[in-house]
Structure formats: structure tokens, C-alpha cells
C-alpha positions as CSV (number, residue, x, y, z in Angstrom):
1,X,62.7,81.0,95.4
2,X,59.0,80.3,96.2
3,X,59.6,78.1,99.0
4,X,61.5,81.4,101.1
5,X,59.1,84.1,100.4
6,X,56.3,81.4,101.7
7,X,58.1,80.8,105.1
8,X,58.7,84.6,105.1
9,X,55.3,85.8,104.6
10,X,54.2,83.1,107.0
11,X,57.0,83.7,109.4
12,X,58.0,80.3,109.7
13,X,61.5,81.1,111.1
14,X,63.1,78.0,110.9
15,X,61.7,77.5,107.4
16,X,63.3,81.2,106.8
17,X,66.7,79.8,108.1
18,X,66.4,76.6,105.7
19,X,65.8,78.1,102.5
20,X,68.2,81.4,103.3
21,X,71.4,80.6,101.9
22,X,70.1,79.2,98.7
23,X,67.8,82.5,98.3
24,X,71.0,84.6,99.2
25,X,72.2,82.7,95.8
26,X,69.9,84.2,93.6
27,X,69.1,87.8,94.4
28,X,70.4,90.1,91.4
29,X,70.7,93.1,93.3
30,X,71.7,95.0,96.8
31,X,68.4,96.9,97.1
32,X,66.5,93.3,96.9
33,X,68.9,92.1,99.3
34,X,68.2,95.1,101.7
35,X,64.9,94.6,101.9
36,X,65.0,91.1,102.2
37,X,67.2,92.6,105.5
38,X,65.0,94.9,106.8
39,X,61.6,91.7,106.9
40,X,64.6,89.5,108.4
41,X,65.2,91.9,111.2
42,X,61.6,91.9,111.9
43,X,61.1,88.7,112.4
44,X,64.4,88.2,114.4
45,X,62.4,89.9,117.2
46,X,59.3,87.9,116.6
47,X,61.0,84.0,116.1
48,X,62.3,81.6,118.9
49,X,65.2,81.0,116.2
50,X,65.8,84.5,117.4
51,X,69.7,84.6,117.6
52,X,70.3,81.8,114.9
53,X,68.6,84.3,112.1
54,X,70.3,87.4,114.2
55,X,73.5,85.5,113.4
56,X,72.6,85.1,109.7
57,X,71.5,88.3,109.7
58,X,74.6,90.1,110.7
59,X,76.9,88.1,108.8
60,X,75.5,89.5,105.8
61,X,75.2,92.8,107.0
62,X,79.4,92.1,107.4
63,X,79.6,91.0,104.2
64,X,78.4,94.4,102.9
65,X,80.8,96.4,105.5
66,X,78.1,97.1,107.9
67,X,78.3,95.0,110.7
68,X,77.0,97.9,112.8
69,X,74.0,97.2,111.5
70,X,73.8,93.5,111.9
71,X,74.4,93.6,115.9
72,X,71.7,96.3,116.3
73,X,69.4,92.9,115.8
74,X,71.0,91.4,118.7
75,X,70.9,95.2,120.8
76,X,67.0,95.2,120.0
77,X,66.5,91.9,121.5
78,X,68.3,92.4,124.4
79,X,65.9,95.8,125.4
80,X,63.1,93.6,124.3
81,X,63.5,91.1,127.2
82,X,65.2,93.5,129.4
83,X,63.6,93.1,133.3
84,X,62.5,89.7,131.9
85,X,64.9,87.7,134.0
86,X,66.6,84.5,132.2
87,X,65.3,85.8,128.5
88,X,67.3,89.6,129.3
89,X,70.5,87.4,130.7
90,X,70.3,84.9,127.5
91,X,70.0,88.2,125.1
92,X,72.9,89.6,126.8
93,X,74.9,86.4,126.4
94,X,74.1,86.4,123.0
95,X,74.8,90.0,121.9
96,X,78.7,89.5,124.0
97,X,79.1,86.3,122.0
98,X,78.1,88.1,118.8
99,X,80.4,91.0,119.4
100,X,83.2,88.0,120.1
101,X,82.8,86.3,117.0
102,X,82.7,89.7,114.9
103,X,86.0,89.9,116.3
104,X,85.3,93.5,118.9
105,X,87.1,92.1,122.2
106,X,86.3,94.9,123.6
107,X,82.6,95.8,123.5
108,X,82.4,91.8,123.8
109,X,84.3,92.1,127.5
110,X,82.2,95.3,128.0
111,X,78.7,93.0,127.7
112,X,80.3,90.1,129.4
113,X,80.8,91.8,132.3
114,X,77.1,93.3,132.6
115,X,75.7,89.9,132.5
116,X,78.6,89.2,134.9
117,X,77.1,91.2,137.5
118,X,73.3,90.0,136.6
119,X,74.7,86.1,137.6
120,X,76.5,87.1,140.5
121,X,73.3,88.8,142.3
122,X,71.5,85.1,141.0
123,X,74.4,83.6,142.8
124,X,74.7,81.4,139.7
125,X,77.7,79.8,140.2
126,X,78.4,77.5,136.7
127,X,76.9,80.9,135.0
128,X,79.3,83.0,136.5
129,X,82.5,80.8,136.0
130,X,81.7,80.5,132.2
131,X,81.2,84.7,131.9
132,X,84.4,84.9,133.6
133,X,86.1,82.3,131.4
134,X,84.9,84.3,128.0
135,X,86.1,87.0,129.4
136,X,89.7,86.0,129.9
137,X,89.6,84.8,126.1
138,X,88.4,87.7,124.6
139,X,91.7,89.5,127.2
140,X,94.0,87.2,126.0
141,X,92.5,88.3,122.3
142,X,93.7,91.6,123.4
143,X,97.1,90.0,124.1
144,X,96.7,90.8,127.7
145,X,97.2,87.4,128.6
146,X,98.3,88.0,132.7
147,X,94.9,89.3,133.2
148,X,93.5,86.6,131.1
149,X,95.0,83.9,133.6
150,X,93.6,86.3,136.3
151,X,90.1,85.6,135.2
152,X,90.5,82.1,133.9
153,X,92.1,81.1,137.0
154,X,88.9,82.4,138.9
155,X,86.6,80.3,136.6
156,X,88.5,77.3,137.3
157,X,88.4,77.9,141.0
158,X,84.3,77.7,140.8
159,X,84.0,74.7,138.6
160,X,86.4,72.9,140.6
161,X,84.5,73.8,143.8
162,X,80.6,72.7,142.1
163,X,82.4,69.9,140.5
164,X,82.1,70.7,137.0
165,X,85.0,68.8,135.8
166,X,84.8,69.1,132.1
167,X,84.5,72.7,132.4
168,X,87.4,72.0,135.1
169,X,89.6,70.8,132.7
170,X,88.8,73.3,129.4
171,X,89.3,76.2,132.0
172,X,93.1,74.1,132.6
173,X,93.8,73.8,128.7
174,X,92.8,77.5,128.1
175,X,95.4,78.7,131.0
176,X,98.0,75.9,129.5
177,X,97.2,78.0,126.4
178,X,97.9,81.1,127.8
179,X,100.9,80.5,130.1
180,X,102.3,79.0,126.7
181,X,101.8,82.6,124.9
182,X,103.5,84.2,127.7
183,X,106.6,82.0,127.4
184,X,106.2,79.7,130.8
185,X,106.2,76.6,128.6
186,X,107.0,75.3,132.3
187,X,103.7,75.9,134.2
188,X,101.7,75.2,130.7
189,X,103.2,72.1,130.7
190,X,102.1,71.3,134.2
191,X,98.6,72.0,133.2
192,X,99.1,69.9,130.3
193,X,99.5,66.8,132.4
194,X,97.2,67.3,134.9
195,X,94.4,67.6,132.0
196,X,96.4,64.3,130.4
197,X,96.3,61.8,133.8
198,X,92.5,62.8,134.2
199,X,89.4,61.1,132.9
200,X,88.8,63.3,130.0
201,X,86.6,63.7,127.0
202,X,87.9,63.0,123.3
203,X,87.9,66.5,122.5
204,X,89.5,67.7,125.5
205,X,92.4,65.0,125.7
206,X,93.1,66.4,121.5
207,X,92.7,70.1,122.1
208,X,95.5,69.1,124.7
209,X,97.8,67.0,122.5
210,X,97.6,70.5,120.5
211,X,98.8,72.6,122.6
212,X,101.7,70.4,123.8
213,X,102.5,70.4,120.3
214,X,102.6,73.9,120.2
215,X,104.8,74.1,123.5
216,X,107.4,71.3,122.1
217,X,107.6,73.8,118.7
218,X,108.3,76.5,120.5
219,X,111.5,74.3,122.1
220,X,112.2,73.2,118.8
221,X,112.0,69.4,119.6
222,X,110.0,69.0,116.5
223,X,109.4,64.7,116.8
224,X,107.8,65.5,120.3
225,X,105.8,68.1,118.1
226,X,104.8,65.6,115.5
227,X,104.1,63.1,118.4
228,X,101.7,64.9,120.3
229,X,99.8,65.8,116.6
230,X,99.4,62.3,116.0
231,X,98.4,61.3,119.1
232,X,95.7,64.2,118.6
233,X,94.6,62.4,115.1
234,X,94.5,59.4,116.4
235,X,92.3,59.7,119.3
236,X,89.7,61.5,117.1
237,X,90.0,58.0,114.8
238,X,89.7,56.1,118.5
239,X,86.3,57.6,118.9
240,X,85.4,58.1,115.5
241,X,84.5,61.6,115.3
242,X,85.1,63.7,112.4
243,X,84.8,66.7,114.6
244,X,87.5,66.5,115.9
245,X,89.9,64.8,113.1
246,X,88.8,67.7,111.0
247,X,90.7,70.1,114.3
248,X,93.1,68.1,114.8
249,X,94.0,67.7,110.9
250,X,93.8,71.5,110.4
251,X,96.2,72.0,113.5
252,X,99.1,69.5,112.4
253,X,98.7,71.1,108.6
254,X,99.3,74.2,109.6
255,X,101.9,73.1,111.6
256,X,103.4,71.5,108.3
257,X,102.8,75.0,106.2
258,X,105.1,76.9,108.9
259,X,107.7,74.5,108.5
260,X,107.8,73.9,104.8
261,X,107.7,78.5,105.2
262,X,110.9,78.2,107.1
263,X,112.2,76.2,105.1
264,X,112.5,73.3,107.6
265,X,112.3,70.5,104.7
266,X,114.6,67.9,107.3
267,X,112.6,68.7,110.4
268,X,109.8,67.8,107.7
269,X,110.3,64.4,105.9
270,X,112.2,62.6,108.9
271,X,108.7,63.3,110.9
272,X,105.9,63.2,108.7
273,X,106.9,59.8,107.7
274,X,106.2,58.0,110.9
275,X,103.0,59.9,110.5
276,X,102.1,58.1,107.4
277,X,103.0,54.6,109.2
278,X,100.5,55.4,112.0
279,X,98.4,55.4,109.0
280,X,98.9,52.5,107.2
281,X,96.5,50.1,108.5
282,X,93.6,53.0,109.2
283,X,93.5,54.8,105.8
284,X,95.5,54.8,102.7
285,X,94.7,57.7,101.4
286,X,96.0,59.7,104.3
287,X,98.8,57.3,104.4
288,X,100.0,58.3,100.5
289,X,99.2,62.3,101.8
290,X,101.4,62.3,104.7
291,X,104.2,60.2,102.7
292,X,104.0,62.4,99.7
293,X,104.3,65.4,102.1
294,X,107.8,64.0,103.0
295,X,108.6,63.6,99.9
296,X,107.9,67.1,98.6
297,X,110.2,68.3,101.6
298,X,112.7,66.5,100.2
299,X,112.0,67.8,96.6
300,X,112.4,71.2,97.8
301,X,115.8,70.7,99.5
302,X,116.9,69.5,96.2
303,X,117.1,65.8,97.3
304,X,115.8,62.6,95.1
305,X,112.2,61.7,95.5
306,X,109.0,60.1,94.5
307,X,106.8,63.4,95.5
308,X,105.1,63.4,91.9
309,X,104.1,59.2,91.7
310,X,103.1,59.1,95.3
311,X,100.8,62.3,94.1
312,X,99.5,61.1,91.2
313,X,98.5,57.5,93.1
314,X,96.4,59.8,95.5
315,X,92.3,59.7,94.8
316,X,91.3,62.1,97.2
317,X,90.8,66.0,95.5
318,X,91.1,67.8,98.3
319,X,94.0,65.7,99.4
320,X,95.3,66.9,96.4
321,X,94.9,70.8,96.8
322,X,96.1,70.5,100.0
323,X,99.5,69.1,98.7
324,X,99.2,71.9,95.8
325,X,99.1,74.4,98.4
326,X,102.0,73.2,100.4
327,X,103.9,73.1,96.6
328,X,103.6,76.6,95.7
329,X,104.8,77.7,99.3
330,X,108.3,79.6,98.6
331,X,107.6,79.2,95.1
332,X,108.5,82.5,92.5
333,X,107.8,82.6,89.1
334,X,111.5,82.1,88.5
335,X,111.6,79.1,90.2
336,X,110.5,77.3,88.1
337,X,112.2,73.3,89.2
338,X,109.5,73.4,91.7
């Protein structure tokens, strides 16, 4: 692809970035790919698109089962910049989030708490509260989730006291989170409200509604469940932001797959279908999804239904596959009336 080996040879990194997936597409062989690498990880150091290429970088390096590799980008840049004040403290952010996303809680705490001490001598308040708050994530990744409230708890303390009150209330949803994984559905609860009577964001007040769905699961009052899912979906339709459906979507059909798992086809059909009323008059096609899902539930159970018309009337593919999905769960080769 012409276009990619111009911006490479010209180092135009965001050029680089543009043209890298479809480039990815067409090399025929790993030792093209490798040295496409190597003039990547050059220019990594040389780009202000530094950590978005770093990113791409290492992803593929993942893909070939060498993610090593791919973080020694983000390691050289942070030894490039180091004694250079906010560019060293950015490169250290950057190589803890890396090792977060790549999934290694531990070297990601590890960096974390370097650039903890860095912000503390800076006496940057907001800075510090967010360290500590990733921090207490990647613990309660580690299921150590009393010394992730520990640290979360800290972080809240500071943006409460410089009046940072969305980061306020994010730092209240992650310890509703956590005190919900320990079991204290009370305390989360608590939490839960205090984020709910607030002046909130849109994506706050439906990360919220998800995990009060997740607490009223775990008590088995499954309509409160449902509830608190809908009202997630239909804030994100409130402010129109597919962001946030999209979350909010994938949350309550995941939600659905467990159930239809544990064979909960009741708990299914007498909830989804209020679901598909909330529906109605906002989008069709999500209205036929939801109603068809109640009907498959009762297909399952062995009960009369319309599951295959209210299927066929639906337009929407992926709609579709998502149904197919929930269809096959349970499902053996000798079952074959499903």
C-alpha cells in the first residue's frame, strides 16, 4: 500500500497510524511484518503520536505471543524523557496503563506507584487521586478488593476535598463496585444512592443503574434487576449517545445470556417483556428483539410461542445473531427441538 510506505519513509506519524490497519491487511509474510515492526518502533520514539503507535505497536507484537516486546516501546520512551519533568511522568502513565490493558496487574501497580511518588513531591493533588484510583482497580483485578477500597477510598477523599465531583462520584461507583464483590450489597447500595440523588453525568448515572443491577441479581429480585437495566438504556436514549447504549446494551445482554445459562427461562420472559414496551414508541426494531427474546425463553421451557415469526419480522442482522447466540445456548446436537 503506497500511501503507508510514503507516510513511513516521511515519518508522518499520524499518516502511519491512518493507513496501518489496512497495510496490516495485506502483508503475506511474518518477516515483512517484522520489519515493518522494527521502522514502527523507531518512529514511536521520534512522533508526538508516540503512545497511540506504541499502542498499535504492541498489540501486534501480542498478537504474535510477544507482548514483551511490544511494551519495550513504551520502557524506551519512558528513559527517553526521564528527568524531563511532565514528559517522564506522562511516559510513566502511559507504560502502567499499557501494562493494565495487557492485562499484568502487577507490573501495572508496580509503575503506578513510581509515578505515585513523582505526583506526591509535585504536590499534585487531582494527579495523585487518579494514580491511587488505578491503583485500587488493577488490586481489585487481583481480587484483593479490601485493599482496593483502601486506595479508592483515599482517592475519593482528595477529589472531594479539591472539588472534583465527577471524579467524586466515579471514585463512589468503583467502591459501590467493589463492596458489591465482597458481598456488602449493603454499603454498595449506600454508594449507589448517594451517586443517584447527585447531579450526575449520563454516563455516570448508567454505569450506576449497572451496578445496582448487578447488586439486585445477586439478591435474586430479578424485575428490580431488569428495572435498573432499562433505566440504564433509557438514559443513554435520553441523551442520545450511542456510547453509552452500546454499554448499557452489552451489560443487560449479558445479563440475559447468564439467565437463559441457568436456565431461568421464567425469570426471563415475565421481564424482558416490559423491556420491549419501554420500547415501543422509541424503536421497533429493539422492541421485536426484546419481545422475541421472551419468547425464545418460553420456547426453551417447552411453552407455546411466536419466537420464530417475531424473528423472522426482525430487519436488523446483528439483531439477529444476537438472538442466534442466545438460541444455541444449552443447545446439544441431540437436542435437536431447539
Amino acid at each position: 500500500m503506497e500511501e503507508f510506505k510514503k507516510a513511513l519513509e516521511s515519518k508522518d506519524c499520524q499518516k502511519v497510524l491512518e493507513y496501518l490497519d489496512d497495510y496490516l491487511e495485506i502483508i503475506e509474510s511474518e518477516e515483512e511484518l517484522r520489519e515493518i515492526l522494527q521502522r514502527l518502533e523507531e518512529l514511536a520514539l521520534e512522533c508526538e503520536e508516540a503512545y497511540e503507535l506504541a499502542h498499535e505497536i504492541t498489540h501486534i507484537y501480542a498478537h504474535l505471543d510477544e507482548l514483551e516486546k511490544g511494551l519495550e516501546v513504551y520502557k524506551r520512551l519512558v528513559e527517553k524523557y526521564r528527568g524531563q519533568g511532565e514528559k517522564y511522568l506522562d511516559a510513566l502513565y502511559h507504560l502502567a496503563d499499557a501494562y493494565e490493558h495487557f492485562g499484568m496487574p502487577e507490573k501495572a501497580i508496580e509503575t503506578y506507584e513510581n509515578l505515585l511518588g513523582l505526583e506526591r513531591k509535585l504536590e499534585n493533588k487531582k494527579e495523585e487521586a487518579l494514580t491511587l484510583a488505578h491503583i485500587a482497580i488493577n488490586y481489585d483485578e487481583l481480587e484483593e478488593a479490601e485493599k482496593a477500597i483502601e486506595l479508592m477510598e483515599k482517592a475519593s477523599a482528595i477529589f472531594k476535598e479539591i472539588g472534583d465531583e465527577r471524579n467524586y462520584l466515579v471514585s463512589l461507583l468503583d467502591l459501590a463496585h467493589f463492596y458489591y464483590e465482597l458481598g456488602d450489597y449493603e454499603r454498595a447500595e449506600e454508594l449507589l444512592s448517594e451517586i443517584l440523588k447527585t447531579p450526575r453525568d449520563a454516563e455516570i448515572e448508567a454505569n450506576a443503574r449497572i451496578v445496582e443491577a448487578e447488586i439486585k441479581a445477586a439478591q435474586e429480585d430479578f424485575k428490580k434487576a431488569f428495572h435498573s437495566l432499562k433505566l440504564a438504556l433509557l438514559k443513554s436514549l435520553e441523551v442520545d449517545d450511542e456510547e453509552i447504549f452500546s454499554i448499557a446494551f452489552e451489560a443487560l445482554y449479558n445479563f440475559i445470556a447468564e439467565l437463559f445459562e441457568e436456565k431461568m427461562y421464567r425469570e426471563i420472559y415475565e421481564n424482558v417483556e416490559r423491556l420491549a414496551e419501554a420500547f415501543e414508541e422509541i424503536n421497533k426494531e429493539y422492541e421485536k428483539f426484546f419481545k422475541a427474546v421472551a419468547e425464545l425463553a418460553k420456547l426453551k421451557e417447552g411453552l407455546e410461542n411466536q419466537y420464530t415469526k417475531l424473528y423472522e419480522s426482525i430487519t436488523v442482522e446483528e439483531l439477529k445473531e444476537l438472538l442466534g447466540e442466545l438460541k444455541k445456548i444449552g443447545t446439544s446436537v441431540l437436542n435437536l427441538n431447539l
